[in-house]
C-alpha positions in Angstrom: 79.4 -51.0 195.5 81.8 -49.1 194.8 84.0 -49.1 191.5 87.6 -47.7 190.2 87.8 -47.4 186.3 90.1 -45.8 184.1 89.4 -43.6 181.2 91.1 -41.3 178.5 90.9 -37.9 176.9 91.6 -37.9 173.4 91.8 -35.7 170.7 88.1 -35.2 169.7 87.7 -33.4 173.0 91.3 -31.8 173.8 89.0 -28.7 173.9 86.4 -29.2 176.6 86.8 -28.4 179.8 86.9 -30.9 182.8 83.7 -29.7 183.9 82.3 -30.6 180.5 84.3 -33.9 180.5 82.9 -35.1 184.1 79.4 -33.8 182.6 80.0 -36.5 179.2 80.9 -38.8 181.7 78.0 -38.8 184.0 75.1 -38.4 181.0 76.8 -41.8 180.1 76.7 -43.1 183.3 72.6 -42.6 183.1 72.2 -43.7 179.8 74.2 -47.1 180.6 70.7 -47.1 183.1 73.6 -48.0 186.1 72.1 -48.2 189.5 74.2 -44.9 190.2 74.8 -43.6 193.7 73.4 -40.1 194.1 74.4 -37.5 197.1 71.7 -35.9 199.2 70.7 -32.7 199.7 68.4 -30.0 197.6 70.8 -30.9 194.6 71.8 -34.6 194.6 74.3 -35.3 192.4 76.0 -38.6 191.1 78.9 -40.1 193.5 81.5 -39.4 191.0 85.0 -38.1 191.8 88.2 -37.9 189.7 92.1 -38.1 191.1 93.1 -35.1 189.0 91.7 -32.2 186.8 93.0 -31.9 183.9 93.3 -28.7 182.0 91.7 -27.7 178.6 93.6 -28.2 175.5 95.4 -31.7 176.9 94.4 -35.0 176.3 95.1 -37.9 178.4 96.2 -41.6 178.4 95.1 -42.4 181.9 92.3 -40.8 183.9 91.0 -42.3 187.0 87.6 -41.9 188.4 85.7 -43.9 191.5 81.9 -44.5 191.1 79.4 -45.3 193.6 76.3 -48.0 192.4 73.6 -49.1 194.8 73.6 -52.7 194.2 76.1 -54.9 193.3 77.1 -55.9 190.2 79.6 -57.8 187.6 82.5 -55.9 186.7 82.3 -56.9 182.9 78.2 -56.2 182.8 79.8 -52.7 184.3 81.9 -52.4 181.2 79.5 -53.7 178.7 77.0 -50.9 179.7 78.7 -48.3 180.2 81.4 -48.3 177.2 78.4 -48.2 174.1 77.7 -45.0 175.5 80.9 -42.9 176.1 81.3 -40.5 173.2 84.5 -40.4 171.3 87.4 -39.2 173.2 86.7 -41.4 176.1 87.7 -44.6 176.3 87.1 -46.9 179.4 90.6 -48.8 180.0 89.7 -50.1 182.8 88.0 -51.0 185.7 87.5 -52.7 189.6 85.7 -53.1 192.1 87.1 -50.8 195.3 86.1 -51.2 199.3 85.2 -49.0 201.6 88.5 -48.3 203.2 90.2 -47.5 200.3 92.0 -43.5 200.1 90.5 -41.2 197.9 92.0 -40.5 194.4 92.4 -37.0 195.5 93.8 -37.8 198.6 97.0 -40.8 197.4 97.4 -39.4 193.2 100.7 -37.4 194.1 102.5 -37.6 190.7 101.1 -37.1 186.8 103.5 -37.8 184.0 103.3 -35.6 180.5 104.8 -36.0 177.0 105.1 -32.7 175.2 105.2 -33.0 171.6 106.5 -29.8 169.0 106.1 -30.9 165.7 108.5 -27.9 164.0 111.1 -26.0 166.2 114.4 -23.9 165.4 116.1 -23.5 167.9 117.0 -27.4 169.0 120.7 -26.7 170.2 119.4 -23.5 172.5 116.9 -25.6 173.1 118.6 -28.7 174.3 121.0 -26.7 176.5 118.3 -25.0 178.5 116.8 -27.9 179.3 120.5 -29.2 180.8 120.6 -26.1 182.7 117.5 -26.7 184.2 117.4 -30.3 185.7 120.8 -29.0 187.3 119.4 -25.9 188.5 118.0 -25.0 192.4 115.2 -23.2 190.8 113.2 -21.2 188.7 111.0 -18.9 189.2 107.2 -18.2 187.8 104.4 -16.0 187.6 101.6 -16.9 187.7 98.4 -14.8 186.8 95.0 -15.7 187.3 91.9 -13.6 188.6 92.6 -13.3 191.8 96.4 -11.8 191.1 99.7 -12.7 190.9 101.9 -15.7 193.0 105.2 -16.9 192.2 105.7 -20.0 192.3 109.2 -22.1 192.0 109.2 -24.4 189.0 111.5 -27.1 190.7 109.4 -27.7 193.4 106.8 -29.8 191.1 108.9 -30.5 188.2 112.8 -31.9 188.8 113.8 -32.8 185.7 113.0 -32.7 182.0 113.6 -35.2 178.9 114.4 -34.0 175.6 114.1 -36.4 172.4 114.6 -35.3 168.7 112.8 -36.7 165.9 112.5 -36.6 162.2 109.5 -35.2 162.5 109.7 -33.3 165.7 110.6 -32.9 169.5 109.4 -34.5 172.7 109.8 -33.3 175.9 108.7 -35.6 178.9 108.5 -35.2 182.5 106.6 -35.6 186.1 104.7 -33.2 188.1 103.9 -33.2 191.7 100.7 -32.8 192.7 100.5 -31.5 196.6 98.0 -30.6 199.1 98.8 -27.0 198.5 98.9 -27.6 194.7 100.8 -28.1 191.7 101.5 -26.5 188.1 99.8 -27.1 184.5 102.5 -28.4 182.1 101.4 -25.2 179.9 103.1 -23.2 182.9 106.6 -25.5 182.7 106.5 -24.7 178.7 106.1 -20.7 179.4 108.5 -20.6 182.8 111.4 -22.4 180.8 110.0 -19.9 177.3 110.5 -16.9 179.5 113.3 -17.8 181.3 116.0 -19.2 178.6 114.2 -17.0 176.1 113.2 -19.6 174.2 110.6 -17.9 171.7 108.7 -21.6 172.0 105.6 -21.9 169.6 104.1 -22.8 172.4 100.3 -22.1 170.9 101.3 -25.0 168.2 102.5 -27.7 171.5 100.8 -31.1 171.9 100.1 -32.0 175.5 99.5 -35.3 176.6 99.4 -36.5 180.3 100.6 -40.5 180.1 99.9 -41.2 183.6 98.9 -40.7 187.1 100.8 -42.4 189.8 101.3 -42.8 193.7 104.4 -42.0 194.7 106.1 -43.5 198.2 110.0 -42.6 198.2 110.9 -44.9 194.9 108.2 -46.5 194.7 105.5 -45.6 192.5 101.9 -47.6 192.1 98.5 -47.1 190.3 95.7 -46.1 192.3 94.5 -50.0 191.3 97.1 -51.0 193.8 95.2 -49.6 196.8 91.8 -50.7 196.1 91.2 -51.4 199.8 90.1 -54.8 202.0 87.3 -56.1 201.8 
């Protein structure tokens, strides 16, 4: 049997890693005492696999993960296990039973969806008008470093547009990523390409990141991964 669920990342554990969160997830998974699907091999593993990685220091609304039990069994006896056992920060939203036929997450989950929240900024007018110059612009260029060296990458191709919404108590920016077969870019690397660029002088150490969604997208339509769940 194989099952669909989706989960959250909140702010208890912003900070882990998603090796560490997958890790959480599948010590639950045993203590729930789930008849859990392992791979074969010298080091079998559980048959867990997630749509998207997320990076350390954002939480998340909406994860997606498919699991693989050996036996069938009830979706809600699934949910009454398992969700006594998830630490805090992980929350199970939902969850379904998915066929063998069914894509991959990593294979369909094109598009993720991020607020970013500043909670004191100068700057809004600068601000504001950067952000208009960039969801009319062609492009903009990044660096980005890692240990293997240096790539450029253009900003637009992965991001097209970005919200802006002032508060009382802050600002909110808000917009999609595309995840590709060759890649994407972290919503920390939007925040220092547009900080760079405009000149910005962001706080960008004191920024909130929250991804809100991951999505299918198929020209203007865009589905959950719940919608393609497969035939039985």
């Amino acid at each position: 049997m194989k099952i669909r669920a989706e989960i959250s990342k909140g702010d208890e554990i912003r900070y882990i890693s998603h090796l560490d969160y997958s890790r959480a997830i599948e010590r639950a998974l045993r203590r729930a005492q789930l008849p859990l699907a392992y791979s074969e091999g010298f080091n079998p593993h559980v048959k867990l696999s997630f749509a998207s990685a997320l990076a350390v220091g954002i939480t998340s609304q909406s994860e997606f993960m498919d699991l693989e039990l050996t036996k069938t069994m009830n979706i809600d006896t699934i949910k009454s296990c398992l969700e006594p056992q998830l630490p805090a920060g992980i929350n199970l939203i939902r969850c379904q039973q998915i066929y063998n036929n069914a894509a991959k997450l990593m294979a369909v989950v094109n598009l993720a969806c991020y607020k970013v929240f500043f909670s004191e900024l100068s700057g809004h007018e600068q601000l504001e008008k950067s952000i208009h110059k960039f969801n009319f612009s062609d492009n903009l260029l990044f660096v980005r470093e890692n240990p293997k060296g240096k790539k450029q990458i253009d900003v637009k191709e992965y991001v097209q547009e970005i919200c802006c919404n002032f508060y009382p108590y802050g600002l909110e920016l808000s917009f999609d990523t595309k995840i590709t077969p060759s890649g994407s870019i972290k919503p920390g690397e939007v925040l220092q390409a547009l900080d760079h660029h405009y000149d910005l002088n962001l706080p960008l150490d004191d920024a909130l990141i929250c991804r809100t969604g991951l999505f299918i997208e198929k020209g203007t339509k865009r589905m959950s991964p719940f919608d393609l769940i497969g035939e039985k």
